[in-house]
Backbone bond lengths (Angstrom), bond angles and torsions (degrees), N, CA, C in turn:
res aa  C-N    CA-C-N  psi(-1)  N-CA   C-N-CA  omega(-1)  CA-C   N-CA-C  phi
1 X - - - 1.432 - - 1.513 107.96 -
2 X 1.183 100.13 154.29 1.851 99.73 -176.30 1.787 101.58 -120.03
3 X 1.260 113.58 132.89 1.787 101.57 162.91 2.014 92.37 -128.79
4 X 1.097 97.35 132.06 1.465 104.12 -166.94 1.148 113.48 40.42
5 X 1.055 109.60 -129.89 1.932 135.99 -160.16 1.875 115.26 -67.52
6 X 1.870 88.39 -14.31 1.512 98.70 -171.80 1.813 121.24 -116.63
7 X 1.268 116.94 117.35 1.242 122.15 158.65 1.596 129.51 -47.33
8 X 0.872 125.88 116.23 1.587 127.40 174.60 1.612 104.78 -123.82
9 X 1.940 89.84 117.01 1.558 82.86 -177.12 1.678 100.07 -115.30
10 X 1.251 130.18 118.58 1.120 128.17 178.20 1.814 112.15 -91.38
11 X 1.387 100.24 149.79 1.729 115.18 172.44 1.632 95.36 -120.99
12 X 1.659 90.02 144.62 1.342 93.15 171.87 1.686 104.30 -129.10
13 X 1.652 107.25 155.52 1.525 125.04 -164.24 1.168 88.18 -143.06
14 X 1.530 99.31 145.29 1.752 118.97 179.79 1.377 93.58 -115.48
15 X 1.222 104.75 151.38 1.365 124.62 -177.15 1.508 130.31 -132.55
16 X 1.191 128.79 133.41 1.493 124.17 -157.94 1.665 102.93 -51.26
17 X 1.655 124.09 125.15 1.550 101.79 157.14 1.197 93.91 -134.42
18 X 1.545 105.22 136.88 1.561 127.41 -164.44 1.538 107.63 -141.49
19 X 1.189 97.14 168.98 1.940 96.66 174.32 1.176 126.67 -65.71
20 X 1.663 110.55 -18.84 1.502 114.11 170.78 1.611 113.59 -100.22
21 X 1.183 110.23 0.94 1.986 110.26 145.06 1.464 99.11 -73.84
22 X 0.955 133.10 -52.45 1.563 129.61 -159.56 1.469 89.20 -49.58
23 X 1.435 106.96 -81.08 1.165 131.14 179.97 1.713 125.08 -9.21
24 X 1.520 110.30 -56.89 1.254 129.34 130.42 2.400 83.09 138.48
25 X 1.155 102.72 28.49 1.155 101.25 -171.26 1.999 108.52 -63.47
26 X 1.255 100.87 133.60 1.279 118.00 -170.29 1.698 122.72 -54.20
27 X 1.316 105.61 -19.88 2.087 117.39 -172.83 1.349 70.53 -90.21
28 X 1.481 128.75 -52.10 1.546 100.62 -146.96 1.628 126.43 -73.45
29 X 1.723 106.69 -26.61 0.937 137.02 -175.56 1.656 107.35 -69.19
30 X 1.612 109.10 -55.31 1.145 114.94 164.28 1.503 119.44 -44.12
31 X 1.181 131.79 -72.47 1.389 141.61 175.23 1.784 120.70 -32.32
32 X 1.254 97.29 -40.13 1.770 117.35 168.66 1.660 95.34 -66.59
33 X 0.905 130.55 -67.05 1.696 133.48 -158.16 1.466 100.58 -69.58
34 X 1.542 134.77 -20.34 1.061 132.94 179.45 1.158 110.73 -84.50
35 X 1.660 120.19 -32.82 1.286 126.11 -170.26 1.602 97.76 -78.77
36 X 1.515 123.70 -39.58 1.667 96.32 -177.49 1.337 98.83 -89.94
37 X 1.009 149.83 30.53 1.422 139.38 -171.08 1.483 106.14 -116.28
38 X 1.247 118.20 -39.56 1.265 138.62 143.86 1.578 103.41 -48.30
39 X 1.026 119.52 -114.02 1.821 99.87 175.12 1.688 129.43 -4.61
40 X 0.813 105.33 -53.22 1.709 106.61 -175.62 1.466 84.33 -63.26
41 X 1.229 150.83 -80.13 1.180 160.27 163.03 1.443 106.72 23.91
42 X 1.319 94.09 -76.27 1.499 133.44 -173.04 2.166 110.13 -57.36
43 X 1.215 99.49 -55.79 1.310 109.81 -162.84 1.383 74.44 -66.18
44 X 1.520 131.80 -80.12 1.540 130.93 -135.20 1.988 93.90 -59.19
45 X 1.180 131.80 -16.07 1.374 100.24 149.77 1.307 128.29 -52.61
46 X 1.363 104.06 -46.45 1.687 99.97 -175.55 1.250 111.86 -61.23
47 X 1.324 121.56 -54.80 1.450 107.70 169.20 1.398 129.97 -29.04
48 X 1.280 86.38 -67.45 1.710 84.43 -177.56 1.475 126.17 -56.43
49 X 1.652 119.33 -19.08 1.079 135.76 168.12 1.828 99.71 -49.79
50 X 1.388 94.72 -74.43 1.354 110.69 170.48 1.519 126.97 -13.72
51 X 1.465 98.56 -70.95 1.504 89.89 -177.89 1.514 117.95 -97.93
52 X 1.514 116.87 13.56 1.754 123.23 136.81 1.219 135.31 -45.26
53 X 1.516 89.84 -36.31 1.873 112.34 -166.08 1.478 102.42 -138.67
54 X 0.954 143.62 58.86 1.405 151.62 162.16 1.494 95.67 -38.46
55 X 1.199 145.13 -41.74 1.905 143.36 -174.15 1.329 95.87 -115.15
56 X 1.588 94.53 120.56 1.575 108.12 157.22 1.559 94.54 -131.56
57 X 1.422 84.56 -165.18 1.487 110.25 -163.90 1.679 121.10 -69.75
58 X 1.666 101.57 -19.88 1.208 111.96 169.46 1.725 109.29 -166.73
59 X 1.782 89.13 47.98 1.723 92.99 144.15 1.339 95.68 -147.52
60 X 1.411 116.77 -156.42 1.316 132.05 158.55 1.480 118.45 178.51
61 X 1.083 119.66 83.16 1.765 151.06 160.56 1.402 115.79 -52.37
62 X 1.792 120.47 4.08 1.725 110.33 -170.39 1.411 94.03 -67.50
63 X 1.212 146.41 -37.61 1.531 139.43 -157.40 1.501 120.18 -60.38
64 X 1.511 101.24 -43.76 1.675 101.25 160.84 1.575 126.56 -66.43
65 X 1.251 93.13 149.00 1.428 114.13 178.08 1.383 116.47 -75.39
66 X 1.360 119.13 -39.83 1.759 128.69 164.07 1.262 100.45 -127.77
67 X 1.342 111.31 178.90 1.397 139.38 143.56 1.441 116.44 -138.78
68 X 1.437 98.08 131.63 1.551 119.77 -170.90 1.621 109.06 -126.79
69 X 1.670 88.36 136.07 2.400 87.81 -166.85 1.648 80.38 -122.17
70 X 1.421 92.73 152.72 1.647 124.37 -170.27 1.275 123.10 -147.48
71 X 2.103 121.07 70.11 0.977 111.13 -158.83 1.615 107.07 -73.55
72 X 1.808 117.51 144.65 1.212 112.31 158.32 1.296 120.94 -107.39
73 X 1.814 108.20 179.71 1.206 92.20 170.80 1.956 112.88 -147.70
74 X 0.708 142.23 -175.76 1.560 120.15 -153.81 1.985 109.03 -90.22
75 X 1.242 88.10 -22.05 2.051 96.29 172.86 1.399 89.55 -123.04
76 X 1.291 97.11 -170.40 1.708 135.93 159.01 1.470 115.09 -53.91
77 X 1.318 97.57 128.52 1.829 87.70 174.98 1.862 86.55 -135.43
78 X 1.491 114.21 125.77 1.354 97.71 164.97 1.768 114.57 -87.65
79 X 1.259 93.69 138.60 1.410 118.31 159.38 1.625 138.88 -96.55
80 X 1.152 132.98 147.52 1.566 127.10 -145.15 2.500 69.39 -95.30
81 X 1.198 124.87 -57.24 1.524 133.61 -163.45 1.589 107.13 -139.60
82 X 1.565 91.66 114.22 1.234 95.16 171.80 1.664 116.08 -131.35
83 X 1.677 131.64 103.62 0.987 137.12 -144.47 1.923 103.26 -71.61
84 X 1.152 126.79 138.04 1.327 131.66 161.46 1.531 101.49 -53.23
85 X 1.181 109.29 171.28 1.425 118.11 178.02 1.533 101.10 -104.63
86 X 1.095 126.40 135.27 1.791 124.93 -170.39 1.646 96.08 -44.47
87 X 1.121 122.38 149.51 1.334 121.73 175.53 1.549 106.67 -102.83
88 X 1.688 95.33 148.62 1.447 90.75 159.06 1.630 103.08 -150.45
89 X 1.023 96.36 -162.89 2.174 108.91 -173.18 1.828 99.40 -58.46
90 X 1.503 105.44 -47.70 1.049 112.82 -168.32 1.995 134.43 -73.18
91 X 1.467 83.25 -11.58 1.312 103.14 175.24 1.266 119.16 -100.54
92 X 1.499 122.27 159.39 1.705 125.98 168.10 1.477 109.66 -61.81
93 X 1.427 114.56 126.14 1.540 113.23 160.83 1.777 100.03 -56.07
94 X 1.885 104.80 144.81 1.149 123.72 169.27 1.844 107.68 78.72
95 X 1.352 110.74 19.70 1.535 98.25 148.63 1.095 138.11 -85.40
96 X 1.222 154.53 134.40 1.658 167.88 -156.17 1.352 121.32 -142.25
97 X 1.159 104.32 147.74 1.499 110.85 -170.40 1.647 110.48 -54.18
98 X 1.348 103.57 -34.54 2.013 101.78 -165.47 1.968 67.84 -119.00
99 X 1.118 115.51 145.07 1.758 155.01 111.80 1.109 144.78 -111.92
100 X 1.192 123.95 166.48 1.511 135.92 -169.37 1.996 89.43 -84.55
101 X 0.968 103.80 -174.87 1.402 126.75 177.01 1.829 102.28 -87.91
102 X 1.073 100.90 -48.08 1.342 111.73 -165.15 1.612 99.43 -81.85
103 X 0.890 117.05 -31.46 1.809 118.75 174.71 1.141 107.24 -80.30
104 X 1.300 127.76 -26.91 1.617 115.31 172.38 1.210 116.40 -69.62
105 X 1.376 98.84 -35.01 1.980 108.66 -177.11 1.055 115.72 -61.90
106 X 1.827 119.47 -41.47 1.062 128.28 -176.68 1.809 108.17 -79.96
107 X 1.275 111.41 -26.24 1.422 108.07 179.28 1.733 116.45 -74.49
108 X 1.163 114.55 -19.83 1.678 138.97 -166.12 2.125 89.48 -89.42
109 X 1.286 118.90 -58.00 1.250 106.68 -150.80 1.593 95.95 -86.48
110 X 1.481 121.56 -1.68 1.574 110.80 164.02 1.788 101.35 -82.96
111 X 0.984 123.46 20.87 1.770 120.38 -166.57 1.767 80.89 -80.27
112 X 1.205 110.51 140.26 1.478 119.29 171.02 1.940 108.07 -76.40
């Protein structure tokens, strides 16, 4: 997605939800937070790839000013730290590196 000057490329990861997430059981909970934490991991290489190499062979990203990645994921996953995305004018208040599906939607349709 683009809002002005900035690219946002999101990945999305599914994540176990079971009765013992409900539940609030600790392996399961744990295992979810590893899986996007591991992801964020993962994506912010690409990013950074990204805005090393804005031209490849079959993209081309020079026009933006940043690029910013925002893995989601289809529920809630709690996390012990989850960093905001630097803010600026141009972005939705309340984006973060890991969201729900439903928080992005809701963070996107307050976009002025």
């Amino acid at each position: 997605m683009e809002i002005d000057s900035i690219l946002i490329i999101v990945s999305c990861k599914k994540v176990e939800s079971s009765q013992d997430f409900d539940r609030g059981v600790h392996q399961r909970i744990r295992n979810n937070e590893s899986t996007i934490v591991s992801a964020l991991k993962e994506w912010e290489k690409v990013v950074d790839y990204l805005r090393t190499s804005p031209i490849g062979s079959n993209y081309d990203f020079s026009r933006f000013d940043d690029i910013l990645g925002i893995v989601i994921s289809p529920g809630t996953v709690f996390l012990n730290e989850v960093e905001p995305l630097e803010q600026s004018d141009a972005l939705p208040r309340g984006l973060r590196s890991h969201m729900s599906y439903s928080e992005l939607v809701s963070a996107l349709i307050k976009t002025p």
